[in-house]
C-alpha positions, 0 to 999 in steps of 0.5 A: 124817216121810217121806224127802221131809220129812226131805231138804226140812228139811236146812240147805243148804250155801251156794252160794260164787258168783264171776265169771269172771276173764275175762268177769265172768260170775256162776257158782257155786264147784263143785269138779268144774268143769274150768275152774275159776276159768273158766266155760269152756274157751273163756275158759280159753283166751283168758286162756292166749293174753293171758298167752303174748301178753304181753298180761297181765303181772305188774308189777314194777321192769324196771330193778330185775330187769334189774340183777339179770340182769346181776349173775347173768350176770356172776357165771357168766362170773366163775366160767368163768374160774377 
């Protein structure tokens, strides 16, 4: 059997595919890609710009967090006055 024959027969590994968070393009999972989970570096930075604009959010309770804020201002100003 020949080098060729051997390499043809191997089992290969297979491809993890996913799409691109940003323009859903269909791409393979390769480690050395740089713009990873982006197919590239323009999508990369149009999704950076959405976040920075606050255009993409995390959703949560606003009153909940803003409760939150002013127990922990309030508790810095307590601790100023002693």
């Amino acid at each position: 059997m020949s080098e060729g024959d051997s390499k043809s027969k191997q089992k290969k590994t297979p491809s993890m595919m996913m799409r691109c968070p940003h323009c859903h393009t269909s791409l393979e999972w390769q480690s050395n890609n740089p713009y990873r989970p982006f197919c590239s570096q323009r999508r990369r930075d149009a999704d950076f710009c959405n976040w920075a604009n606050q255009e993409n959010v995390i959703s949560g309770n606003s009153t909940y967090d803003d409760l939150l804020s002013e127990d922990l201002i309030s508790d810095e100003t307590k601790d100023k006055n002693f």
